[in-house]
C-alpha positions in Angstrom: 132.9 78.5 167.8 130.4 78.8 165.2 129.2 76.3 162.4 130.6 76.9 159.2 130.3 76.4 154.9 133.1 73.8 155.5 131.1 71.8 157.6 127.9 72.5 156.1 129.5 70.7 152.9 130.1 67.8 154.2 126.8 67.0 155.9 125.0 68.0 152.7 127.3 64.9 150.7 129.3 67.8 148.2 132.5 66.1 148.4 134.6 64.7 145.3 136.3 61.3 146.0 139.9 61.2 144.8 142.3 57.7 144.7 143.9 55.4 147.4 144.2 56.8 150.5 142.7 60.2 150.0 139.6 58.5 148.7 139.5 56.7 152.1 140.0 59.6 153.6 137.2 61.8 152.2 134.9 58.4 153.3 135.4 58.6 156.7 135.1 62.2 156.4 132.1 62.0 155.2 130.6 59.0 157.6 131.8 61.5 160.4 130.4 65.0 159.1 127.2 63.6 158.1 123.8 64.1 159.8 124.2 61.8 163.1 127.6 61.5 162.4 130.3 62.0 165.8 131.8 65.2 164.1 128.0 66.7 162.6 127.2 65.9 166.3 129.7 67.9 168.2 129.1 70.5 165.6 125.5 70.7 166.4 126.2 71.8 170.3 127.7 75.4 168.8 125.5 78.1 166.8 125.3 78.9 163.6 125.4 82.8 164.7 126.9 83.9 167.7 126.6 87.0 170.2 129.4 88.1 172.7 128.8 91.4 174.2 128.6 93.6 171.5 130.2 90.8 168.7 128.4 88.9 166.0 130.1 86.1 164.7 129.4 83.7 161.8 130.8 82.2 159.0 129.9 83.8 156.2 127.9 87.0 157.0 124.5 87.8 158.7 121.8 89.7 156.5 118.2 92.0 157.4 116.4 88.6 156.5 118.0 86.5 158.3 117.4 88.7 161.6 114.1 88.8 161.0 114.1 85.1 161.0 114.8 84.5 163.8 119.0 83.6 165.4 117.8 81.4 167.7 115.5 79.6 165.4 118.2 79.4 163.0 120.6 77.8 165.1 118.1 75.7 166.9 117.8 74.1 163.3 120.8 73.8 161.8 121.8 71.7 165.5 118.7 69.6 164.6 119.1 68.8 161.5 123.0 68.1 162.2 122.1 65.6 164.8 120.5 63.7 162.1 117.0 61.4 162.3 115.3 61.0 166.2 112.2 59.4 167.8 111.1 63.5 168.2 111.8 63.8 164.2 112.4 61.3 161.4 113.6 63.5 158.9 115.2 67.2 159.8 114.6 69.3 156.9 117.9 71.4 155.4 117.5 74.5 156.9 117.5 76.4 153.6 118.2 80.0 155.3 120.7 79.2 157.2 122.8 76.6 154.3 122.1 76.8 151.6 122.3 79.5 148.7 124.5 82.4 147.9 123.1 84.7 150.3 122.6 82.2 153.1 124.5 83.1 156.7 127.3 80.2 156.4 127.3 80.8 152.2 127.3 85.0 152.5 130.5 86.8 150.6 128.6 90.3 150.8 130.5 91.7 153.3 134.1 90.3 151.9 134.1 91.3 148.7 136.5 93.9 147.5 138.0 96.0 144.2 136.6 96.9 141.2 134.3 94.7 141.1 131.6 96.7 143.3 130.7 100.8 142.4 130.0 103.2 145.2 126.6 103.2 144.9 126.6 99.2 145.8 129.6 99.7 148.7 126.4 102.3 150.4 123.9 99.8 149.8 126.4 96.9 151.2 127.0 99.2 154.3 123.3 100.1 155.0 122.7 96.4 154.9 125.4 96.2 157.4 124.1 99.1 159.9 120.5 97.6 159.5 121.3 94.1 160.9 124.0 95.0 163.5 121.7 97.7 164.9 118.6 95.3 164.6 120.6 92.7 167.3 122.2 95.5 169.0 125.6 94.7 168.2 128.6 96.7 167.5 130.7 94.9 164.8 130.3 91.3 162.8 133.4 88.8 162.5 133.1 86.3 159.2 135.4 83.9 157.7 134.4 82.0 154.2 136.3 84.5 151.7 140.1 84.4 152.1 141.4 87.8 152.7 145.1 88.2 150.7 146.1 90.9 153.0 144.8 89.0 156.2 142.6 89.5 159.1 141.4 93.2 158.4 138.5 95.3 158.4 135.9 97.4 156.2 133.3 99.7 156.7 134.4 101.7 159.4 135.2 98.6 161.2 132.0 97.5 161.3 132.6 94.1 159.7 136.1 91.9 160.5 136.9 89.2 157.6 139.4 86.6 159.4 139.9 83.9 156.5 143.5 84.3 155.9 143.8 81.2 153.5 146.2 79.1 155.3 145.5 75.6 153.4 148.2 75.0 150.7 145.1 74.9 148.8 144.2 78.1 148.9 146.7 81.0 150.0 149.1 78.5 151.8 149.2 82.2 154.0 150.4 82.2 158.2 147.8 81.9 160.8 146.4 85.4 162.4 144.4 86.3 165.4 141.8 88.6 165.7 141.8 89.6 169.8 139.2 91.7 171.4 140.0 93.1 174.0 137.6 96.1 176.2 135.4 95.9 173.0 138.3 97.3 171.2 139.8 94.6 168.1 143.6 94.0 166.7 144.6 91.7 164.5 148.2 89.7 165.5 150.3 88.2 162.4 152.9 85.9 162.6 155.6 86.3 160.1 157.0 82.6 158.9 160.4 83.5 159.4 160.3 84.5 162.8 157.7 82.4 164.1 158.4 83.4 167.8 157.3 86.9 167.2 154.0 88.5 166.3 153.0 91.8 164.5 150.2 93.8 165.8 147.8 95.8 164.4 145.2 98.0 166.1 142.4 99.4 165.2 139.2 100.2 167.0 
C-alpha cells in the first residue's frame, strides 16, 4: 500500500464541510486524517513510493527529480510529517516534493493523460521521462492511480506505465472494481462485469 493524494488532502485541511450528518462526518474525518491523527498514523507506516521486484508503485507518478531526491528520503518524510509534532521534532515541515504541486509524486497526472490533448512530440518526451526514472531505480514498469481511467485498468507506453484508477465512487465514474495481478513479472488486468458479479474478464498483456 502506498500513501496517496486522497490522503494527502486530508492531512493538509482541503476539505469542504457540507450539512447535518455529512458535516459531522467530514469532522471526524478530518480529526482522524490529520497529522497525529489514528488514520494519518497508520498511513505513515507505508511509503509514499514503493519497489517490488522489478514494480514501482505510487499514487500519482514518479518523475527524473524526484529520483534524484532521494525514495527513501521521500518516504522517510512524508511518514514524519504524518505522524504529526514529537519530542525529536515540534513541527514536521510539508514535504513539498513529495505533496504538494502538480508535478509532485502523489499529485503527478503525466503519465495518465490521454487524447488530443498531447502531440507526438510531447507523448516522446512523456516516454523518455518514463525510461529515464524507471531505468534510474532499475525497475521494469510503474503502477499509478490518481487519474480515473474510463476504459479501466490498462496500460501505455509499451507497458511501461499501468494506470489502475477505475473511478468506482458514484462520484466519479460510479465504474466496477478491477485488479491489476502480477504474476512471474508478467501483469493482467481482471474486470468484473456488474451483471455477472461471479465472473471475471481477463486481460493479458506483458
Amino acid at each position: 500500500m502506498e500513501t496517496g493524494s486522497e490522503g494527502v488532502s486530508k492531512l493538509l485541511g482541503s476539505v469542504e464541510f457540507g450539512e447535518g450528518q455529512r458535516q459531522k462526518g467530514v469532522i471526524a474525518r478530518s480529526i482522524l486524517m490529520r497529522p497525529g491523527g489514528p488514520l494519518a498514523c497508520e498511513l505513515a507506516r507505508h511509503g509514499v513510493v514503493l519497489k517490488v521486484d522489478d514494480w514501482l508503485f505510487c499514487h500519482g507518478g514518479l518523475l527524473p527529480h524526484h529520483v534524484a531526491y532521494g525514495l527513501e528520503r521521500l518516504n522517510r518524510e512524508v511518514s514524519r510529517w504524518m505522524k504529526g509534532p514529537s519530542e525529536e521534532d515540534n513541527s514536521p515541515q510539508i514535504p513539498f516534493t513529495a505533496t504538494r504541486g502538480y508535478d509532485s509524486i502523489v499529485w503527478n497526472r503525466l503519465y495518465s493523460r490521454d487524447g488530443p490533448e498531447l502531440e507526438n512530440y510531447q507523448l516522446e518526451q512523456v516516454q523518455y521521462l518514463l525510461e529515464e526514472t524507471l531505468q534510474s531505480v532499475g525497475a521494469k514498469a510503474m503502477v499509478v492511480g490518481h487519474t480515473p481511467q474510463p476504459m479501466g485498468v490498462n496500460c501505455k507506453y509499451n507497458c511501461r506505465i499501468w494506470r489502475i484508477d477505475v473511478g468506482m465512487s458514484r462520484g466519479v465514474l460510479d465504474s466496477s472494481p478491477e485488479v491489476l495481478e502480477i504474476r512471474d513479472n508478467k501483469a493482467r488486468a481482471i474486470r468484473s462485469t456488474r451483471d455477472r458479479s461471479n465472473e471475471l474478464q481477463v486481460a493479458d498483456y506483458t
